[in-house]
C-alpha positions as CSV (number, residue, x, y, z in Angstrom):
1,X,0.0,0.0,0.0
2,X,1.4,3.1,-1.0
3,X,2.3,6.0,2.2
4,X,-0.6,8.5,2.5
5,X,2.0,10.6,4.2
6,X,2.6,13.7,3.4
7,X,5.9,14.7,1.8
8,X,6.3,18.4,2.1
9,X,5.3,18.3,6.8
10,X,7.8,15.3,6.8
11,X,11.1,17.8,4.8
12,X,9.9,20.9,6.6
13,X,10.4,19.5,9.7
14,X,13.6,17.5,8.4
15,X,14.8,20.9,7.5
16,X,13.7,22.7,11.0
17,X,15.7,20.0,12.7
18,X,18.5,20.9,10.9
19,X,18.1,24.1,11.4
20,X,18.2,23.6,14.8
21,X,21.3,21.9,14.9
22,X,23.0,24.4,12.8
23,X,22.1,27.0,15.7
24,X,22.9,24.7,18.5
25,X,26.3,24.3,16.5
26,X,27.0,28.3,15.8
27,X,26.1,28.8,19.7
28,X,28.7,26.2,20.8
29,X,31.3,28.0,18.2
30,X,30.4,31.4,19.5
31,X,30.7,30.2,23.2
32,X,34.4,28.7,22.2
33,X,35.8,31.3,20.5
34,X,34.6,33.9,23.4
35,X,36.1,32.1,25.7
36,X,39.4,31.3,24.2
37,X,39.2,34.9,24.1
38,X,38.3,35.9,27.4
39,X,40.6,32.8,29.3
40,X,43.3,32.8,26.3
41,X,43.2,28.8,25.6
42,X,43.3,27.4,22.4
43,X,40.6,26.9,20.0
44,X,40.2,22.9,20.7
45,X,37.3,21.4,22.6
46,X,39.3,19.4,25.4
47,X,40.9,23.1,26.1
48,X,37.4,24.8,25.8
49,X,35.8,22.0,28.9
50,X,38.8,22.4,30.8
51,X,38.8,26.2,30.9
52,X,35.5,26.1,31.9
53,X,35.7,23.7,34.5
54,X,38.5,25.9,35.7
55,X,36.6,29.2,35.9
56,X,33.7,27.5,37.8
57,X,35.9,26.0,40.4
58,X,37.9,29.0,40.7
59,X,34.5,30.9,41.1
60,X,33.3,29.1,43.6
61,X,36.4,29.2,45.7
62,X,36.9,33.3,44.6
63,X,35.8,33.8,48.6
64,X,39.0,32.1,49.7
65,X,41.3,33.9,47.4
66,X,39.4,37.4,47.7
67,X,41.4,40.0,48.9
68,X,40.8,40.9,52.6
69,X,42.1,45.0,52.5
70,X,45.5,44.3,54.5
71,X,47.6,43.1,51.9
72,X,48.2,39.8,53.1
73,X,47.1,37.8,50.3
74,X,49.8,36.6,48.1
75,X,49.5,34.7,44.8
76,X,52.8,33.6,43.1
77,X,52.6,33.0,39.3
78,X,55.8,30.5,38.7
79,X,57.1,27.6,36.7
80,X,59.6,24.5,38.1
81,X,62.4,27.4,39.9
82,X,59.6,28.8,41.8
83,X,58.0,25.7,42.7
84,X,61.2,24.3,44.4
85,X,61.7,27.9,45.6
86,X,58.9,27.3,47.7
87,X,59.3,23.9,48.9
88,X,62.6,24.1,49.7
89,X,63.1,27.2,50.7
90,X,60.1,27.0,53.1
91,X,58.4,29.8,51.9
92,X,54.9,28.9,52.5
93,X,55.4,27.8,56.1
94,X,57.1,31.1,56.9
95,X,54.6,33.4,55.1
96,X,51.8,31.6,57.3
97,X,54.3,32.0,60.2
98,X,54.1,36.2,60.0
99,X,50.5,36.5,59.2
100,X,50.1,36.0,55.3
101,X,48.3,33.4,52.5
102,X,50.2,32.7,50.4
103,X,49.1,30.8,47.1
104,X,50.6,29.9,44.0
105,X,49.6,29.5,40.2
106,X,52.2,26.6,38.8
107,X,52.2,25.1,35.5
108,X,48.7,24.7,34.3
109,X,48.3,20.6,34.8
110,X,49.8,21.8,38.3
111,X,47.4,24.4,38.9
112,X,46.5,26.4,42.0
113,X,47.9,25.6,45.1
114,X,45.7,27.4,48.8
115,X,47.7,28.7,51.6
116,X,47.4,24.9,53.1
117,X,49.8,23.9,50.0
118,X,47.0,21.6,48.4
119,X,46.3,21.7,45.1
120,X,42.6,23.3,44.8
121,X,42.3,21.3,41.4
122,X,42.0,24.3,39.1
123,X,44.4,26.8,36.9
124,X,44.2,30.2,36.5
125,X,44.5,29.1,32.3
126,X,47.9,30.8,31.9
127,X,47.8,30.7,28.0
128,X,50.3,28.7,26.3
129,X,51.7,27.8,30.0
130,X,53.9,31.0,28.7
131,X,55.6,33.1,31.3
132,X,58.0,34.6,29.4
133,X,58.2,38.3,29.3
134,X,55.8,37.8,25.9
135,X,53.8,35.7,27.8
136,X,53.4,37.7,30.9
137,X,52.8,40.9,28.8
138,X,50.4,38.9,26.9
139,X,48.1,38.0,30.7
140,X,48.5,41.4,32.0
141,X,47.2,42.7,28.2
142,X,43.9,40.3,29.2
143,X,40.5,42.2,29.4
144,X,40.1,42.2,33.5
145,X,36.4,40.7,35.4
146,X,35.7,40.4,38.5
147,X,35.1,36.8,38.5
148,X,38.3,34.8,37.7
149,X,37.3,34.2,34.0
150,X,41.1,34.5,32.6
151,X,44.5,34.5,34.3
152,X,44.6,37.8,34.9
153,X,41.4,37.9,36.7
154,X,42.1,35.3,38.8
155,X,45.5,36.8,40.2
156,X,43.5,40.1,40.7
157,X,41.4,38.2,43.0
158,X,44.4,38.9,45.3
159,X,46.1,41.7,47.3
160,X,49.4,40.9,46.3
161,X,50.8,39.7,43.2
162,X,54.6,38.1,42.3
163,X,55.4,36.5,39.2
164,X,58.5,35.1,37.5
165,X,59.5,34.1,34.4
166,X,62.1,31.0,34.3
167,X,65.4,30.7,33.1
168,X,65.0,30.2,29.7
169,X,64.1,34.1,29.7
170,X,68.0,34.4,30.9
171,X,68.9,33.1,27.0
172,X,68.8,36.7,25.4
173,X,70.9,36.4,22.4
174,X,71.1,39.9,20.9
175,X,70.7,43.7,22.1
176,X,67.5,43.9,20.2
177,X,66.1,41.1,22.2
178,X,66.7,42.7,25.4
179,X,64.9,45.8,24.5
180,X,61.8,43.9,23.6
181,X,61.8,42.6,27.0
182,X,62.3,45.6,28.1
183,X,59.2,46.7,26.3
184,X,57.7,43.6,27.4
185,X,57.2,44.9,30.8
186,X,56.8,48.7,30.2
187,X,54.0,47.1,28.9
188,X,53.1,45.1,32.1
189,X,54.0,48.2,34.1
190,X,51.5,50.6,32.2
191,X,48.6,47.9,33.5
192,X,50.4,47.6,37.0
193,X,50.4,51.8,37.0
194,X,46.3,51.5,36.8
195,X,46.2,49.5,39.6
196,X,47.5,51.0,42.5
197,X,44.9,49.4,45.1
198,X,47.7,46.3,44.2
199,X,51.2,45.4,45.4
200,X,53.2,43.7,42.6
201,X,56.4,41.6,43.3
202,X,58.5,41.5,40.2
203,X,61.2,38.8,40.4
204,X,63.9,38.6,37.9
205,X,64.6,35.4,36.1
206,X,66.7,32.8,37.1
207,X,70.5,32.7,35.4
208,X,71.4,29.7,33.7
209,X,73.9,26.6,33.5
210,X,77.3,27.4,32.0
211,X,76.3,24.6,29.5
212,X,73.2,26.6,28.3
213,X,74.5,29.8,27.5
214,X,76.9,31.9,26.3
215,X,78.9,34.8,28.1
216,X,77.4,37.2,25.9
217,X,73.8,36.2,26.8
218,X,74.2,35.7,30.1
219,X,75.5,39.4,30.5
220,X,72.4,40.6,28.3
221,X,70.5,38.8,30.8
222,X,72.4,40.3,34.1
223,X,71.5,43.9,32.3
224,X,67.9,42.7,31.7
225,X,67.8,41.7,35.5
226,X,69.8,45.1,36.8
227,X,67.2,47.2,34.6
228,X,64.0,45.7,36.5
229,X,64.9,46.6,39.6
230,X,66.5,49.7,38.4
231,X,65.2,53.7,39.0
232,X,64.9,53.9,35.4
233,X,62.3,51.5,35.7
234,X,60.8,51.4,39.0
235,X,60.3,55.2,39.1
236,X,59.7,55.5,42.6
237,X,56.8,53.8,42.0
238,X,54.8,52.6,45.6
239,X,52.8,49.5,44.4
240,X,55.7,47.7,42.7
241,X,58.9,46.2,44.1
242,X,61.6,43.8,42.4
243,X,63.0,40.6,44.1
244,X,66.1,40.2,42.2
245,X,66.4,36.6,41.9
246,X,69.0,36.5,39.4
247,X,71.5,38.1,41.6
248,X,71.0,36.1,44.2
249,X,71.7,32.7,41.9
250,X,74.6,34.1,39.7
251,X,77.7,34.2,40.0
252,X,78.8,37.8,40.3
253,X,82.7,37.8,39.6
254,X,82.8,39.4,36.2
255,X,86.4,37.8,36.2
256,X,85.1,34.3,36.4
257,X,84.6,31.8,33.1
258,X,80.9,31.5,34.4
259,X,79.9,35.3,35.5
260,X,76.7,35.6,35.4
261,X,76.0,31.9,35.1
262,X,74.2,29.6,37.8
263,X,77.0,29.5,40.3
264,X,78.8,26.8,41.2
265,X,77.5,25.8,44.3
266,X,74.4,26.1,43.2
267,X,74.4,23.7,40.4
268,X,74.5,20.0,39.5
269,X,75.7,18.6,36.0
270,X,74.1,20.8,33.2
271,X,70.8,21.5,34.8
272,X,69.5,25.1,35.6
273,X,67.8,24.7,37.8
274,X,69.0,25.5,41.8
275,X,69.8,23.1,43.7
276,X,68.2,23.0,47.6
277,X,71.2,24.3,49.2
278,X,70.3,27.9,46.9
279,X,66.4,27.3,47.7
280,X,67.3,26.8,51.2
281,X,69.1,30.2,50.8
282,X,67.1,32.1,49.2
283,X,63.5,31.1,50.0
284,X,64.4,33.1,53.8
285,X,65.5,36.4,52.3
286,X,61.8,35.9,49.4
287,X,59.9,35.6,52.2
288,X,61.6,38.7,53.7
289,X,61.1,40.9,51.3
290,X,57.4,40.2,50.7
291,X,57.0,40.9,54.1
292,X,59.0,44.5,54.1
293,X,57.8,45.2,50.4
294,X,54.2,45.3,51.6
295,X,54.7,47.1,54.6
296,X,56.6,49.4,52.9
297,X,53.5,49.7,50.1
298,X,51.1,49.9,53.1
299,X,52.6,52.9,54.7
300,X,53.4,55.1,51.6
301,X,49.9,54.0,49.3
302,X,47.1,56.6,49.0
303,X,45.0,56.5,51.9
């Protein structure tokens, strides 16, 4: 028997369902590609679910990281230096010790780490996983919310803000380099200059191993480290401060085969990264000049 059905109902409503799908699909490519704006992932569906989940935990959670108006708040945006920094050199424990949270923003499959040391099981996105002068110009270029929708955000959720970029950043192989990390963080600076409700802890990058560099970069990068801490840059300004990190690793004999180098002692084979005995070191005299950086902020900020 033939199909009394009729055709033209049964390919409208073939084509409405298409339709349909064809919104459903333009909304979900709208939604991605804001995002990836907004957090700064990449355009890939695994990325897109994973920001998201990020910016709802983080969200949830924004109470605990909110600032509490004295400026003891700290978030730490690192890589692997930083992260032994911190273990090693105790600095969490001694933060907590004097009064201050302290939390830290690792690699992203690392993530975000509460005054406690546990991993809250979120990332602040860092794009690319880049902190490299590019890479930090490129989060503090990021449009700003109040909810911790990008990496930016998300640090602004607290008082005080230090952030690193790692040794590879100490592998500056011409002049003209330098000057565009120079103008990597005049570009950082101009954000930091609108903000001066917030402390900002630069530190400098780490040097690196004889073995991965040349005497020529590692001065470029002792010049690059002098400059961020220097008048020139600082300005007198009250709401930043520079922990000099590089200095603190390198060696500093300009006579010596390695000046300007990881130093001896605080090196093993060809890595580049310190060893505890530096951490041990230097994690102390961090967590000291967090402490007298903000207190010094607190008494000469705009009341």
């Amino acid at each position: 028997m033939l199909s009394t059905r009729p055709v033209e109902p049964a390919m409208a409503t073939h084509r409405k369902r298409i339709l349909i799908g064809g919104l459903v699909i333009a909304v979900l490519l709208a939604l991605l590609v804001g995002m990836s704006v907004i957090a700064g992932f990449d355009l890939d569906v695994k990325g897109f679910g994973r920001a998201v989940l990020n910016v709802i935990q983080a969200t949830r959670h924004q109470q605990a990281a909110a600032q509490q108006g004295n400026w003891r708040n700290v978030v730490f945006l690192h890589h692997s230096v930083g992260e032994n920094l911190i273990a090693q050199g105790k600095v969490r424990e001694q933060l907590a010790a004097a009064g201050y949270q302290f939390w830290d923003q690792d690699y992203n499959w690392k993530g975000l780490h509460d005054p406690n040391g546990t991993a809250t099981g979120y990332s602040y996105n860092v794009p690319g996983d880049n902190t490299d002068p590019d890479g930090l110009a490129g989060i503090f270029s990021q449009p700003l919310f109040d909810l911790p929708l990008n990496t930016l955000s998300g640090l602004m959720q607290h008082e005080v803000i230090a952030f690193k970029s790692c040794f590879p950043a100490s592998n500056i192989g011409s002049d003209a380099q330098l000057a565009e990390h120079q103008a990597w963080y005049i570009k950082i600076r101009d954000f930091m200059d609108q903000h001066p409700e917030k402390m900002f802890i630069l530190v400098t990058q780490p040097p690196l191993n004889p073995a991965e560099t040349t005497p020529a970069a590692a001065a470029r990068a002792r010049a690059f480290a002098n400059w961020l801490k220097s008048d020139e840059f600082l300005q007198r300004r009250r709401n930043i401060a520079t922990f000099d990190l590089f200095d603190r690793l390198a060696e500093s004999n300009p006579q010596s085969p390695d000046a300007n180098m990881l130093r001896q002692d605080y090196r093993q084979g060809n890595d580049s990264h310190p060893t505890s005995a530096a951490n041990e070191i230097v994690g102390p005299q961090f967590v000291e000049f967090i402490i007298n950086a903000v207190e010094q902020y607190k008494r000469t900020r705009p009341s």
